[in-house]
NUMARBA-536903 format. One record per residue: x negated, y negated, z negated of N, C-alpha, C in turn. Coordinates in steps of 0.1 Angstrom, whole numbers, padded with zeros to 4 digits, always signed. Layout:
residues N
XYZXYZXYZ;...
end
This chain:
residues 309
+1825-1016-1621+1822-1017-1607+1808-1019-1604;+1804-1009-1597+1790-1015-1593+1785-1030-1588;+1773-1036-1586+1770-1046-1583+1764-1044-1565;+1760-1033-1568+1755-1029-1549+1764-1016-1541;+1762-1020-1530+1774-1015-1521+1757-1006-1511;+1760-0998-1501+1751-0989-1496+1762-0989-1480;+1749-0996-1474+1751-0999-1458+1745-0990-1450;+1749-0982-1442+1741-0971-1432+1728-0968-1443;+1730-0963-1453+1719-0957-1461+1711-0962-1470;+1710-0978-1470+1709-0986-1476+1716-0998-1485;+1710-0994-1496+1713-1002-1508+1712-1015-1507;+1722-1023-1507+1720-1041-1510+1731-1048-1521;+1726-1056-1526+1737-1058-1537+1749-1072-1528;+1755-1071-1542+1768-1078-1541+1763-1091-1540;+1770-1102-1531+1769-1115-1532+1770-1122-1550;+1761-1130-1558+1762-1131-1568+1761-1123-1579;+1755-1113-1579+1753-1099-1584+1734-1103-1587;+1729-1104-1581+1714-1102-1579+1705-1117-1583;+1696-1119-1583+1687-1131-1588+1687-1137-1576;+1690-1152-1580+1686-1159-1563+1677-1161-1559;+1685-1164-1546+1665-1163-1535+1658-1175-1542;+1643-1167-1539+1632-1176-1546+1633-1173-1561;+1637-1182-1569+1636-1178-1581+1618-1183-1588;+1618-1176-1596+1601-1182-1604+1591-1177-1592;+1593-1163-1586+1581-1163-1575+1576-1174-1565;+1592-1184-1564+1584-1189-1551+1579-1203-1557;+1575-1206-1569+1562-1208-1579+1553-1209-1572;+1554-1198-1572+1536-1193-1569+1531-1199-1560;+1543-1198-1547+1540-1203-1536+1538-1218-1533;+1547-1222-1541+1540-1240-1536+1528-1241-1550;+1528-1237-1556+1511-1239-1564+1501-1242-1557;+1500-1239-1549+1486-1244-1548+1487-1262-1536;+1497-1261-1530+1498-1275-1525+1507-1285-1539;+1508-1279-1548+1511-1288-1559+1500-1291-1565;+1495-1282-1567+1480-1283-1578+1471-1293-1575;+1467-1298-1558+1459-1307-1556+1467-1322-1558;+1477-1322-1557+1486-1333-1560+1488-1342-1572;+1487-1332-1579+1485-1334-1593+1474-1337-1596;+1463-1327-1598+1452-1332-1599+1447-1351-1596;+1449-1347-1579+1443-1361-1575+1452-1372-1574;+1465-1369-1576+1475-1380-1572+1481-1385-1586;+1488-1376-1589+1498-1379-1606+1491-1381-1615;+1480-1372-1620+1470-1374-1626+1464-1390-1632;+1453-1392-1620+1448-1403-1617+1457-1416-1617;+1471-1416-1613+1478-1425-1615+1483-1425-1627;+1484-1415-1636+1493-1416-1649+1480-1421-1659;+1463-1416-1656+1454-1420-1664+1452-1438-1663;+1456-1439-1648+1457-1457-1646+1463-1464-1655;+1480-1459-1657+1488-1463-1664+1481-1467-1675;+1478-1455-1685+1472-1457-1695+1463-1464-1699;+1453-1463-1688+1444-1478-1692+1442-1489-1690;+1458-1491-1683+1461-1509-1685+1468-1514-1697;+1467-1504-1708+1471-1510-1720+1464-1511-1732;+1446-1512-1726+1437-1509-1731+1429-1517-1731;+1418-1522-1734+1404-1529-1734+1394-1527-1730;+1398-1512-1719+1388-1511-1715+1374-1517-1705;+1364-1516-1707+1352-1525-1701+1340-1514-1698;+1329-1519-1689+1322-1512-1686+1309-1519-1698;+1300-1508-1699+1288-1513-1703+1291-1516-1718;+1299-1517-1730+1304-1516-1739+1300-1503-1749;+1293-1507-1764+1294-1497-1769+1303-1495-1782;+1311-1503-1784+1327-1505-1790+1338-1495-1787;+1346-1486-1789+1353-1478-1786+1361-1487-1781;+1372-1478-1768+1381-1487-1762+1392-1486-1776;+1402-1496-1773+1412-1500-1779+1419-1500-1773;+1436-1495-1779+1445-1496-1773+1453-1510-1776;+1458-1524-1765+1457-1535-1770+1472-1539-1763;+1483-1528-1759+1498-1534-1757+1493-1540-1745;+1505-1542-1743+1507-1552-1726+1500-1568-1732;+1492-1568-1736+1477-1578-1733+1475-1580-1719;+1474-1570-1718+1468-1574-1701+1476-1580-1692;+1488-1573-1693+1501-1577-1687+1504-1593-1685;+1500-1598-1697+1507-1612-1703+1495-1622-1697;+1479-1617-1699+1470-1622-1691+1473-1618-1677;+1476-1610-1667+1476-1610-1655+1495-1619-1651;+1502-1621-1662+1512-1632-1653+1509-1643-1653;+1499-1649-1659+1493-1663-1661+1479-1666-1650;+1478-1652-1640+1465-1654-1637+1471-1658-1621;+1466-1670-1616+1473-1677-1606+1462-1671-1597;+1455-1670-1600+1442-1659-1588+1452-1649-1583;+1454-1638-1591+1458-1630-1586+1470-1628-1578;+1478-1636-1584+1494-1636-1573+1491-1648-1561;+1484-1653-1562+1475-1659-1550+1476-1648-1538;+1464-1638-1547+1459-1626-1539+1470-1616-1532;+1480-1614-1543+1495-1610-1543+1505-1616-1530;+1502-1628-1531+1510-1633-1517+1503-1632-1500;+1488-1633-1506+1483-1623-1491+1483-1617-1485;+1485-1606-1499+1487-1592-1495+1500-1590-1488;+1511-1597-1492+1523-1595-1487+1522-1601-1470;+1514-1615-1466+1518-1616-1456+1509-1609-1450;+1496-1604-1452+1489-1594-1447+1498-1581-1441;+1497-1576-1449+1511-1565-1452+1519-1563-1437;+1528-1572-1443+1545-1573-1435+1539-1581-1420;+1527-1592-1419+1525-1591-1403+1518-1582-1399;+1511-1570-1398+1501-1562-1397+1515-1551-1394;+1521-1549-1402+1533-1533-1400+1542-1540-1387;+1551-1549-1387+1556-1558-1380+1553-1561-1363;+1537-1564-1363+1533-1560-1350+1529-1549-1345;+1522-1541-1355+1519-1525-1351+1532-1519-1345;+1544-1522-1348+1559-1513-1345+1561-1519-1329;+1559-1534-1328+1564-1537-1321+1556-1530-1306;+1543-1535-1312+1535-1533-1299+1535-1518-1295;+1534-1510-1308+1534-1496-1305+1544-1492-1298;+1556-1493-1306+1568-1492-1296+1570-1495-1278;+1559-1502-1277+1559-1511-1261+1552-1495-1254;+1545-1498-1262+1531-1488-1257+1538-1474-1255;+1542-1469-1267+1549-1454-1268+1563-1453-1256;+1565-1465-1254+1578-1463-1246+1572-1464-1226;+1559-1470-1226+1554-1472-1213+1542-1450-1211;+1540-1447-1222+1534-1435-1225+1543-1425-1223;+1557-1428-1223+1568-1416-1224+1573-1414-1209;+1569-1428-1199+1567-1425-1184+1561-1418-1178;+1565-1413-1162+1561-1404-1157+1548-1408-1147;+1536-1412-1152+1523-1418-1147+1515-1412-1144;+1509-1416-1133+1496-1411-1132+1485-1415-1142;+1479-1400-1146+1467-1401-1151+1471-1404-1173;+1486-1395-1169+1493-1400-1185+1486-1396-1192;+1479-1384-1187+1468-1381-1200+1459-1387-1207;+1448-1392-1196+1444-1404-1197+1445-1417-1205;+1460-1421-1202+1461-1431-1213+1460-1429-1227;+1474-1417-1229+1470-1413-1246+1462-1413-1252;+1451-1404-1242+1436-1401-1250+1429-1416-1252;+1432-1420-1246+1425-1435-1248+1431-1443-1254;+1446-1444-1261+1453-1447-1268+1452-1443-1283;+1445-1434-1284+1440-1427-1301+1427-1428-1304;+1418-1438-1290+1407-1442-1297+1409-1447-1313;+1409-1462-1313+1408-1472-1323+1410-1457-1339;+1423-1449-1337+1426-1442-1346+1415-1431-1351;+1407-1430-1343+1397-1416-1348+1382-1422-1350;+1382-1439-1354+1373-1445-1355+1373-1452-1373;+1363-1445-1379+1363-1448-1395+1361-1462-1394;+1372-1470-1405+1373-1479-1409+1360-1491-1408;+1349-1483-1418+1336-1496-1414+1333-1494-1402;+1331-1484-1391+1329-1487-1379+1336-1497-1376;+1348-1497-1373+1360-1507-1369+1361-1522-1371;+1354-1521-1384+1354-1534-1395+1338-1542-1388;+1328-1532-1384+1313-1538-1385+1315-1543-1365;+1321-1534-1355+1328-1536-1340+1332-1552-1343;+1344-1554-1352+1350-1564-1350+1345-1579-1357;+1331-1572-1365+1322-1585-1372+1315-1587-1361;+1307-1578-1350+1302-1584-1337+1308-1592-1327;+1322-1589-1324+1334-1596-1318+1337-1610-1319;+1337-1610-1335+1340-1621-1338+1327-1634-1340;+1316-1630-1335+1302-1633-1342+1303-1647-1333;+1295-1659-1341+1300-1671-1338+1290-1674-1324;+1279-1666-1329+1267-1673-1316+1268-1660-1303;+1270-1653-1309+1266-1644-1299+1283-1626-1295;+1291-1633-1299+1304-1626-1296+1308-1628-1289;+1317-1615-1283+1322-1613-1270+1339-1624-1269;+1343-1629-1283+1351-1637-1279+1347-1650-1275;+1337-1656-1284+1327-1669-1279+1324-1666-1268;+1320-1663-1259+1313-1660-1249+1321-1661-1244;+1334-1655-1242+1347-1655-1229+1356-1670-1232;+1355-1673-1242+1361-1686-1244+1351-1697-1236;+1340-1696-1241+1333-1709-1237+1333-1705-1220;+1329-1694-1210+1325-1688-1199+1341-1694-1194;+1350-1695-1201+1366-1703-1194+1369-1718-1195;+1357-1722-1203+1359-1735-1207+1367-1742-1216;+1367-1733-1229+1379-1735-1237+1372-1736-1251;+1359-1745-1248+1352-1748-1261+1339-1740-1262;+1334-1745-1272+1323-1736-1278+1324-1730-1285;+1335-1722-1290+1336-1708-1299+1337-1714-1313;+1341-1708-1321+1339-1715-1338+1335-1695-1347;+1337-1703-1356+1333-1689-1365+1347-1684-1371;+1348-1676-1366+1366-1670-1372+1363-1662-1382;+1355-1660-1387+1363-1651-1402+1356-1657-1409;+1349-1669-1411+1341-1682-1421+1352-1688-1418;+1363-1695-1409+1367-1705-1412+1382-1702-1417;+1385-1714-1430+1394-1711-1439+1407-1710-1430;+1411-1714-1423+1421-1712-1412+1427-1702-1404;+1410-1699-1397+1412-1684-1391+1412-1674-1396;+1406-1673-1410+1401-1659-1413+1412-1650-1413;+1421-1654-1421+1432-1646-1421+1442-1639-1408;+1441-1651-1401+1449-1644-1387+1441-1633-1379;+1426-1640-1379+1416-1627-1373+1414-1617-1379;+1416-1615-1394+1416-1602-1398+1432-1595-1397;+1443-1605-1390+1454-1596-1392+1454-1586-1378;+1448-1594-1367+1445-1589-1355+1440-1574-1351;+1426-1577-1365+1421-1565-1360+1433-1547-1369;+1431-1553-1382+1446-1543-1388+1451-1540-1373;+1457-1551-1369+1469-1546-1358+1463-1534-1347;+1452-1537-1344+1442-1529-1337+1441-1518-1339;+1435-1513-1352+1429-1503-1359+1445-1493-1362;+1456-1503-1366+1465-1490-1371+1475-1492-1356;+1479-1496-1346+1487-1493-1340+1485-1477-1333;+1473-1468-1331+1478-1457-1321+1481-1451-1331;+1479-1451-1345+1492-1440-1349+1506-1440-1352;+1509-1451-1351+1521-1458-1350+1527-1454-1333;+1520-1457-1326+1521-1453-1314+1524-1433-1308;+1513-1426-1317+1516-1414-1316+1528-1412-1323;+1535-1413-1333+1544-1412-1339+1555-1415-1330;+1557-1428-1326+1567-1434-1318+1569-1421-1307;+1557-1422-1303+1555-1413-1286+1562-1398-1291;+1560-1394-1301+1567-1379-1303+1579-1382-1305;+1587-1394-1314+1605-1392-1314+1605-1394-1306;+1600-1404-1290+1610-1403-1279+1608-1391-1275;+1598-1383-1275+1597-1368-1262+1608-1355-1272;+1613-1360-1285+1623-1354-1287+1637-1359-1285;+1638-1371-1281+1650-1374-1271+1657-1362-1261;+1665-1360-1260+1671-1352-1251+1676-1361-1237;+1669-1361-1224+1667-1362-1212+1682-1361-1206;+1686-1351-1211+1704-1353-1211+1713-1366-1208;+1706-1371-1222+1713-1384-1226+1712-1393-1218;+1702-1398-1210+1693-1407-1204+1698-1405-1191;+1700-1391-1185+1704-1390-1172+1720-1394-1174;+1729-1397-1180+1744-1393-1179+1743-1410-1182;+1733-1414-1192+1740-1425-1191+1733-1435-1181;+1725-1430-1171+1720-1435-1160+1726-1431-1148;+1736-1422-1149+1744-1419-1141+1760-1427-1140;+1762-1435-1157+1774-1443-1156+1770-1455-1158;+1756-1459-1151+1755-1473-1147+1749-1478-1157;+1739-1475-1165+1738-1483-1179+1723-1489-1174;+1720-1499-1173+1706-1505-1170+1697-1495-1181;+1681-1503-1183+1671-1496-1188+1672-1502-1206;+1677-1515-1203+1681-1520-1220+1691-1515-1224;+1703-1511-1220+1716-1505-1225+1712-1488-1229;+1701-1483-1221+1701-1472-1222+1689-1466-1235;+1680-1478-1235+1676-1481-1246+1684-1483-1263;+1691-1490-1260+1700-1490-1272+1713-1482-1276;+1712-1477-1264+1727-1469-1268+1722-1452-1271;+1708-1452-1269+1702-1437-1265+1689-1433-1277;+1678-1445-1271+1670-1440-1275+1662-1449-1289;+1669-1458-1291+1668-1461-1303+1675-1452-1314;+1693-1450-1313+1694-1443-1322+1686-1429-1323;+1682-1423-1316+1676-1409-1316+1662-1418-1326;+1657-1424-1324+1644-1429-1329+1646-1436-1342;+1657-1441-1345+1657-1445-1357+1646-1442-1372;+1649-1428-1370+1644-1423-1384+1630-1417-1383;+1624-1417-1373+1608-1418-1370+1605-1431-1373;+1613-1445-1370+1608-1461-1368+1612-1463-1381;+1623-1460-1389+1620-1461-1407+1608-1453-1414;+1609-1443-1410+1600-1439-1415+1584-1444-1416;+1581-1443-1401+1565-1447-1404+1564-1465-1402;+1571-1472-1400+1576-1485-1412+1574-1488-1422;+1578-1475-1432+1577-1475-1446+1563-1472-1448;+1556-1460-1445+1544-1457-1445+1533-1467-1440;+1534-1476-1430+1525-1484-1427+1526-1497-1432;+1535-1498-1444+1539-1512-1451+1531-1507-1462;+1536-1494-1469+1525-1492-1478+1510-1493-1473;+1505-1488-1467+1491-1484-1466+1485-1498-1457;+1492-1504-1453+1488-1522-1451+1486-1529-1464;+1496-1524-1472+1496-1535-1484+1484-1530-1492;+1476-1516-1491+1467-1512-1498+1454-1514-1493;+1451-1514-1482+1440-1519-1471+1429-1524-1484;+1417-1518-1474+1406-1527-1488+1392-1521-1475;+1385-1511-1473+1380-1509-1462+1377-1523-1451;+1388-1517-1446+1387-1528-1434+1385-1545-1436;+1390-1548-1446+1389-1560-1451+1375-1563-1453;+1375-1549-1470+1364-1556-1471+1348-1559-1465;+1347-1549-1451+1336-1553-1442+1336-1567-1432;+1350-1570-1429+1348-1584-1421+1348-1590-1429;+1357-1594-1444+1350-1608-1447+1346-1605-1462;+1351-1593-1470+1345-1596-1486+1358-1600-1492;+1369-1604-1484+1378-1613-1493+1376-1631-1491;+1363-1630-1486+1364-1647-1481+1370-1652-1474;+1368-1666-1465+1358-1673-1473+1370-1683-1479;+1364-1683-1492+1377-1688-1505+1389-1684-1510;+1381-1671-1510+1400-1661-1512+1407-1659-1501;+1403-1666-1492+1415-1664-1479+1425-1653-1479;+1411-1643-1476+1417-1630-1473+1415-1619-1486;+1412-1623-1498+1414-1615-1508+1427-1607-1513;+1428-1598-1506+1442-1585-1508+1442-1580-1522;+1452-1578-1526+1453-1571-1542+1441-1566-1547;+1442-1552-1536+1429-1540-1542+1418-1547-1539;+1412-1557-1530+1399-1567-1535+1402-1567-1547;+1410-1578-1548+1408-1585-1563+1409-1574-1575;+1414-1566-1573+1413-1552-1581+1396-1546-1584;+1394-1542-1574+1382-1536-1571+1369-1545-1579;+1371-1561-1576+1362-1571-1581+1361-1572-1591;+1378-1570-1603+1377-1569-1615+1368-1559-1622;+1371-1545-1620+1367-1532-1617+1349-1530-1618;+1348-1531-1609+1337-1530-1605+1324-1540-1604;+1323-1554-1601+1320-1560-1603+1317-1569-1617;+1329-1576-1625+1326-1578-1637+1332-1566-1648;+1338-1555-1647+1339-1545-1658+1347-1547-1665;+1360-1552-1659+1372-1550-1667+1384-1542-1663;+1377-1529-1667+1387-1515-1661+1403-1518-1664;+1402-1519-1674+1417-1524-1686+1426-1532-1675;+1418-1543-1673+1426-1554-1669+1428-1551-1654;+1416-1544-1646+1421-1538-1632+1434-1529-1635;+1433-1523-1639+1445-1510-1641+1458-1513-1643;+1459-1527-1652+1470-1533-1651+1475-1542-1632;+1461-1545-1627+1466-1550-1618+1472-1537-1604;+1469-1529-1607+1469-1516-1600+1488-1508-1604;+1490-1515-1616+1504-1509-1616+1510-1522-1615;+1512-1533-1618+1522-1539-1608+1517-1540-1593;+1511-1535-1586+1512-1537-1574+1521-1521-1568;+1516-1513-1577+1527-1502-1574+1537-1505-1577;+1542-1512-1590+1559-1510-1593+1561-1522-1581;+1558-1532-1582+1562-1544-1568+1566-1540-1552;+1556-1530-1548+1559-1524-1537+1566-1513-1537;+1569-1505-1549+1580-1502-1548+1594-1499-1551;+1595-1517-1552+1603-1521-1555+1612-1525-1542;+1598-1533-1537+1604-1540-1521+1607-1527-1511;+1602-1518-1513+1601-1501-1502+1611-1496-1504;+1617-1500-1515+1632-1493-1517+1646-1502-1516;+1642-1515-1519+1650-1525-1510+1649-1519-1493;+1641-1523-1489+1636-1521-1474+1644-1509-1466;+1645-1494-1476+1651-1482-1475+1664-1484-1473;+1666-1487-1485+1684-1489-1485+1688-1501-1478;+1682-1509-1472+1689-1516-1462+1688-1512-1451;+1676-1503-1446+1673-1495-1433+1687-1486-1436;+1687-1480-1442+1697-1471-1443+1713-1475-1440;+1714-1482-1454+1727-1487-1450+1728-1492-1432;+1720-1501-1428+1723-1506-1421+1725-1494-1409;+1717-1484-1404+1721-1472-1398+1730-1466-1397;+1739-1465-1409+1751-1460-1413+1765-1466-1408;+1761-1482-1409+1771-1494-1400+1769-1490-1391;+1758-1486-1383+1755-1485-1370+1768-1473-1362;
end
C-alpha cells in the first residue's frame, strides 16, 4: 500500500508515513539563539565550576592545581562569607517583596481610565532606562550628609539635622534597600501593567454587575488572571536582587563594616582584589546551587498553592 494518497492533484503522504515535523532541520533554526547561550552562559558557568576546584590565583607563576573541594571546606568555615550570604538574602527577599507590592499598587492605578495615562507610564519607566551607576551616583547625592535633598527636607521640617545614611552601620542597609526598590520597581510594574490589560473586561463588568465591590473583584478576577505574570517576575526579581553588585557597589562598596556586603561583593573582592579566582568560583557556585534551591522551593509552593486555589 502506498504511503501517499493524491488530493485534487496533489500528493501528501499518509499520517505516520513521512518524517516528523521539524526533525534535524529545525536545528538549524534555533542555532543561532542557542549558540550565544552557550557561548556566554553554559560555557562560562561550567568553566566557573571548574575552577572552584582549583588553586587558582592571579599573579602566580606556579601552574594552577587541581586541589578537590578545598575550597569548599575553606568557604564553610568562612563566617565572612555567610555573614555576606545572609545579606544577601534579606537584601534579596525585602527589595523583590516591595517592588511587587508597590508595583502592583502602581500597575493596578495605571490600568485606570486617567487623564494624561500616557503620561504617567512614560514617567513610570524612568528609574528603568537609567544605568545602574547613574542611579547608584543620583542616590549617593540624596543621601549626602551635608548637602542632600533628604538632610535638607528633614532638617527644613524640623526633624533633626540629618545623619549620614549609608556611613552609618544601622542605616546603610535599609537605605540601600530603598533605593533597589526604586531602581527595579517600573519593570515590575510594566510587567504587572501588561497581565492586567490582558484581563478580559468581560469579567470585571459581570462581576460588577452582580454586586462584587473593587476587593472581591480583585480577587475573584484579576488576581487569578495575574497569577502567572506575579510568579513569574517574582522569581526573576529574586534572582537578579540576590545578584545585584552595580548598584551596591557605587553607594557604599559593601560598607561601612560589611553592612551591605552582598555575595557577588564579596565574590568580586576575593576575585579581583586579593586574587583568589579558585576560591571566588567556589563562592559563585554555592550561591547558584543555594538560590536555586530556595527558587524552586518558592516555585512549587507558588504552584501548588495555585492549584488549591
Amino acid at each position: 500500500m502506498s504511503g501517499a494518497t493524491e488530493v485534487n492533484g496533489a500528493r501528501r503522504r499518509a499520517p505516520g508515513t513521512g518524517r516528523p515535523p521539524g526533525g534535524h532541520g529545525a536545528w538549524f533554526l534555533v542555532l543561532p539563539a542557542l549558540i550565544p547561550i552557550l557561548v556566554l552562559s553554559v560555557g562560562p558557568l561550567l568553566y566557573g565550576i571548574l575552577l572552584a576546584f582549583t588553586d587558582a590565583q592571579s599573579g602566580r607563576t606556579q601552574p594552577t592545581r587541581w586541589i578537590g573541594a578545598l575550597n569548599f571546606r575553606d568557604l564553610a568555615r568562612d563566617t565572612l562569607f555567610w555573614e555576606s550570604f545572609r545579606i544577601g538574602l534579606v537584601w534579596a527577599v525585602a527589595v523583590t517583596a516591595a517592588q511587587f507590592l508597590l508595583a502592583l499598587g502602581l500597575a493596578l492605578l495605571l490600568d485606570q481610565d486617567l487623564r494624561l495615562r500616557w503620561l504617567a507610564r512614560a514617567l513610570a519607566i524612568v528609574p528603568w532606562a537609567m544605568p545602574e551607576v547613574v542611579v547608584g551616583i543620583m542616590w549617593r547625592l540624596v543621601y549626602n550628609p551635608d548637602a542632600g535633598i533628604l538632610n535638607e527636607t528633614l532638617r527644613d521640617l524640623g526633624l533633626g539635622d540629618g545623619r549620614d545614611w549609608l556611613s552609618g552601620l544601622a542605616t546603610a542597609l535599609p537605605a540601600v534597600i530603598v533605593v533597589g526598590i526604586w531602581a527595579g520597581m517600573p519593570q515590575t510594574t510594566v510587567t504587572l501593567l501588561a497581565g492586567l490589560q490582558n484581563t478580559p473586561r468581560e469579567l470585571h463588568e459581570a462581576a460588577a454587575v452582580d454586586g462584587a465591590g473593587a476587593w472581591r473583584r480583585f480577587r475573584a478576577v484579576t488576581w487569578p488572571a495575574l497569577r502567572p505574570v506575579a510568579l513569574a517576575v517574582t522569581a526573576l526579581n529574586l534572582i537578579w536582587n540576590f545578584n545585584a553588585f552595580a548598584l551596591v557597589y557605587v553607594l557604599t562598596s559593601g560598607g561601612p563594616g560589611g553592612r551591605t556586603r552582598l555575595p557577588m561583593l564579596f565574590a568580586y573582592e576575593e576575585a579581583f582584589r586579593y586574587g583568589q579566582f579558585g576560591y571566588a568560583a567556589a563562592m559563585g557556585c554555592v550561591m547558584v546551587a543555594v538560590i536555586s534551591i530556595l527558587l524552586a522551593v518558592f516555585l512549587v509552593g507558588r504552584l501548588r498553592g495555585g492549584e488549591d486555589a
